[in-house]
KEKOLNU-179816 format. One record per residue (C-alpha): x, y, z; residue in one letter. Coordinates in steps of 0.25 Angstrom, whole numbers, plus 2048, in hexadecimal, padded with zeros to 3 digits. Each point is the difference from the previous one (the first is absolute). Example, Ala and Ser with C-alpha at 12.3 -4.5 7.8 and 13.67 -1.06 7.14 Angstrom:
// residues 2
8317EE81Fa;80680E7FEs;
//
This chain:
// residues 336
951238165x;7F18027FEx;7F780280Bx;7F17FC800x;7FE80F803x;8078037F4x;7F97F37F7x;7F2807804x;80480F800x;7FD80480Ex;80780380Dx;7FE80280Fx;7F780B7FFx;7F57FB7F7x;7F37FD807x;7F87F17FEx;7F68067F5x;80E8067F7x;8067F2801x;7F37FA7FCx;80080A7F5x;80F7FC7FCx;7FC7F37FEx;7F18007F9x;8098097F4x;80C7F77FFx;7F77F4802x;7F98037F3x;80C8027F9x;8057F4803x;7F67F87FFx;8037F47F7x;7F38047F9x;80480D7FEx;80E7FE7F9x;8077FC80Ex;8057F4806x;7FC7F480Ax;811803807x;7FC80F7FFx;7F57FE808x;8037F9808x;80C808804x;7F580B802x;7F87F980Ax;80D7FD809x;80580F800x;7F1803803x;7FE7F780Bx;80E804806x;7FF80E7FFx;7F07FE809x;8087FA80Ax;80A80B800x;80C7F87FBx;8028097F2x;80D803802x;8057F2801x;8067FC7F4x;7F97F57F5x;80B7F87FFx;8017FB80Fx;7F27FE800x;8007F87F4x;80D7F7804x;7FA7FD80Fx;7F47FB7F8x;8067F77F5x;8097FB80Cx;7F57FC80Ax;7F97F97F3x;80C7FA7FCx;8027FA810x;7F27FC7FEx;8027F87F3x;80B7F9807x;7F97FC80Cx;7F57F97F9x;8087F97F7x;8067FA80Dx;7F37FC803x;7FD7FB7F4x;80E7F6800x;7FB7FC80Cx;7F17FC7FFx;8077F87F2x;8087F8808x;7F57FD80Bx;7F67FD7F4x;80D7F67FBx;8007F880Ex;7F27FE800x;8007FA7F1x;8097F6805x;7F97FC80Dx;7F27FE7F8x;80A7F77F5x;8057F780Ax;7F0800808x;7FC7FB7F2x;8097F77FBx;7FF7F9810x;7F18027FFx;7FF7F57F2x;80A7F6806x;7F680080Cx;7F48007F6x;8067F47F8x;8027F780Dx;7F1804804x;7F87FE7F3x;8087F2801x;7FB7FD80Cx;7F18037FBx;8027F87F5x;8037F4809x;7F5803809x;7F58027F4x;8047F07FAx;7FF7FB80Fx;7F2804801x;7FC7FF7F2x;8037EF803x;7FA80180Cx;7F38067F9x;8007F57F7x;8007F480Ax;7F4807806x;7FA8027F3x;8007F07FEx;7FB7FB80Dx;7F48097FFx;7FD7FB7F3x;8007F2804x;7F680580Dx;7F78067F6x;7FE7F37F7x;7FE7F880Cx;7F5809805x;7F98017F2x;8007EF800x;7FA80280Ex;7F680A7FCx;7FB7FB7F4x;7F47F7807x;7FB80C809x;80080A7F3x;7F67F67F9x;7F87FE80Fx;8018117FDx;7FA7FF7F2x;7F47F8802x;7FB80980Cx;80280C7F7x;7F77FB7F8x;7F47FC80Bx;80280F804x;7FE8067F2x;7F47F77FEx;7F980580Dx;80480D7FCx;7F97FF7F3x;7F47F8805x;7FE80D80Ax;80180A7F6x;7F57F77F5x;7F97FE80Bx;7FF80F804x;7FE8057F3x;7F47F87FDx;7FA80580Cx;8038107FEx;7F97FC7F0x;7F47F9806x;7FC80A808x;80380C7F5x;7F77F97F9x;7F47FF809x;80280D804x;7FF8057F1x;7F27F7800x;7FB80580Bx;80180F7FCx;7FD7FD7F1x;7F37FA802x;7F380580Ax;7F47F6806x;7F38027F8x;7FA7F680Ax;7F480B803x;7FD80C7F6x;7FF80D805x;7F880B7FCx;7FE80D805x;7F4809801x;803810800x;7F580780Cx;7FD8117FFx;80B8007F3x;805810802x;8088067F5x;809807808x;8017F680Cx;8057F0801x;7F67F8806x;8017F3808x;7FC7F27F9x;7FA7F3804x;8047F37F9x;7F47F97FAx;8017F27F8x;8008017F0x;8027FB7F3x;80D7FE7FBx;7FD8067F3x;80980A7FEx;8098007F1x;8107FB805x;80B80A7FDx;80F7F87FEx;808802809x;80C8097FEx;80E801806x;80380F7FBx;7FA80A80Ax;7FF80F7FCx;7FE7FD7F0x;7F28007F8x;8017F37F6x;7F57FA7F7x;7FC7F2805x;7F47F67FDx;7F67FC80Ax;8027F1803x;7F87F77F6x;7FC80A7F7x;80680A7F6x;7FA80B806x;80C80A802x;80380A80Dx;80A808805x;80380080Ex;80C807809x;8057F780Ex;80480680Ex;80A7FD808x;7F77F9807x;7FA7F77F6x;7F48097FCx;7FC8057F2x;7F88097F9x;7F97FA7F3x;7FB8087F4x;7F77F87F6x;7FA8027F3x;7F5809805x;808808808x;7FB7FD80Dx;80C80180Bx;8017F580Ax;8077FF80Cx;8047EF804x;80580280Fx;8097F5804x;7F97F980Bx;80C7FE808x;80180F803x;7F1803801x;7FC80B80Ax;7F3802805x;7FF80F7FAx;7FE8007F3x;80080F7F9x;7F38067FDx;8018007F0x;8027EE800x;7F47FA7FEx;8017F0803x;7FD7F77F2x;8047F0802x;80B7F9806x;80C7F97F9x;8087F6803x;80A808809x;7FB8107FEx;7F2805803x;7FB8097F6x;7FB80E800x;7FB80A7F4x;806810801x;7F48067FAx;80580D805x;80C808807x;80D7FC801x;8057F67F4x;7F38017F9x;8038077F4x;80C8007F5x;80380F802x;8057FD810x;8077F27F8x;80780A7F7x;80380D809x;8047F980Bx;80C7F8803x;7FB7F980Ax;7F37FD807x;7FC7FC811x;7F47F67FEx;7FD7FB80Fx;80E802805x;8067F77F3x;80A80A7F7x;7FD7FD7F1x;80A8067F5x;7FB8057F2x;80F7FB7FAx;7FB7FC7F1x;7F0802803x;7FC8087F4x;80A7F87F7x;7F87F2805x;7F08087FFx;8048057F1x;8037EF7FDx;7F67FE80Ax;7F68077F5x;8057FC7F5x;7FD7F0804x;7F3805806x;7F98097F5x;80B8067F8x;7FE80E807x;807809808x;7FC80080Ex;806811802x;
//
């Protein structure tokens, strides 16, 4: 009989680092890799493991028969087990057969019931279906007089209603209207004329209002501010162009190209720049010459894009296109 001293060449004297030596050489030599086999092997690694714990000169054989005993005691025993969670498994298959088949005979009896349960109260649903029917054509017989009583004072409201709302409208017009009059047209009941005392070019004066001749040329009025256009003086084909303020104000250029400045009277100050000299009156301006300074000439019309004339803001927007046409009806010549 073979030892596992004998399967790994070594004895009782060898040392832990000559056993280990044993083994790494007979390891690679049996190594299925290397030509050996997976039962060599694994006959290697029980004589090493034997002979670390000091049992090498036991023999293979009893190691090896204890082993395939304790596994074959091992097999056994769970095939008992299994034998038996079988018949346990069996036993609970039949209890949940006969739960079952008791389960459906109770489930007929109470769908059944339900049935029986759902017809009585469908018929019961039914006769109170027909009784409020019958409630509900009584009350509409009943109710028919007060629903035309309803109508009729429908329609009073709605006509008050509307009669409000006319009357309402017409006033919010009237007064619109009015307002628009009021603002649109100015009192020329006393003429007004202003006479300029100790004129200083670099300083605005103060005026006092004499009576005088309404005799000043009338401009159209215009409802673009900030844009020079070519207009008429009314009553005559005498052409002009003028410029508006914000303030209803304008400055005119005519034929011989004398600048005027037409002040709305409703925004009259009691300055007035040095450089306006008063002329005449119309209907809603008075009007002044700009012989001088600011506005008086086409080079400040044309360099400047804007002009401050006694506190008005006047644009030059389309200023030299409006002189050139300006000219042309005047004297065909070119004003610059």
């Amino acid at each position: 009989m073979t030892t596992f001293h004998e399967l790994l060449g070594t004895d009782d004297s060898c040392s832990i680092a000559e056993i280990k030596k044993k083994y790494r050489q007979l390891s690679v030599r049996l190594h299925p890799d290397k030509g050996g086999s997976q039962a060599l092997m694994q006959m290697l690694n029980m004589a090493y493991q034997q002979v670390i714990k000091g049992c090498g000169n036991k023999l293979c054989s009893d190691i090896i028969f204890k082993q395939e005993d304790k596994n074959s005691q091992n097999f056994k025993n769970k095939i008992i087990e299994l034998v038996k969670e079988k018949e346990k498994l069996q036993a609970l298959l039949e209890q949940h057969k006969q739960n079952v088949e008791h389960a459906f005979s109770a489930g007929e009896k109470s769908t059944q019931q339900t049935l029986i349960l759902l017809q009585v109260t469908n018929n019961q649903l039914n006769k109170q279906l027909v009784l409020l029917r019958h409630q509900i054509e009584e009350d509409g017989n009943n109710n028919s007089l007060s629903k035309k009583a309803n109508k009729k004072y429908r329609f009073i409201i709605i006509f008050i209603i509307l009669a409000i709302i006319i009357t309402v409208a017409g006033s919010v017009w009237y007064y619109q209207t009015q307002h628009q009059q009021r603002q649109s047209f100015v009192s020329t009941s006393v003429p007004i004329t202003t006479q300029v005392k100790n004129v200083i070019a670099t300083q605005p004066t103060t005026v006092e209002y004499v009576d005088a001749m309404n005799n000043a040329d009338k401009i159209m009025i215009m409802n673009t501010t900030g844009l020079w256009q070519q207009r008429y003086y009314e009553g005559t084909r005498q052409p002009y162009i003028a410029v508006r303020s914000i303030n209803g104000s304008y400055i005119v250029k005519d034929c011989q190209g004398t600048f005027s400045y037409y002040s709305n009277r409703l925004h009259n100050t009691t300055h007035i720049s040095a450089n306006l000299i008063f002329s005449a009156n119309d209907r809603y301006f008075s009007v002044y010459r700009i012989p001088y300074g600011n506005g008086s000439s086409n080079q400040q019309w044309l360099e400047s894009k804007s002009l401050s004339i006694n506190s008005n803001i006047f644009s030059n927007k389309g200023y030299k296109s409006s002189a050139l046409a300006l000219a042309a009806v005047c004297s065909n010549t070119v004003p610059f």
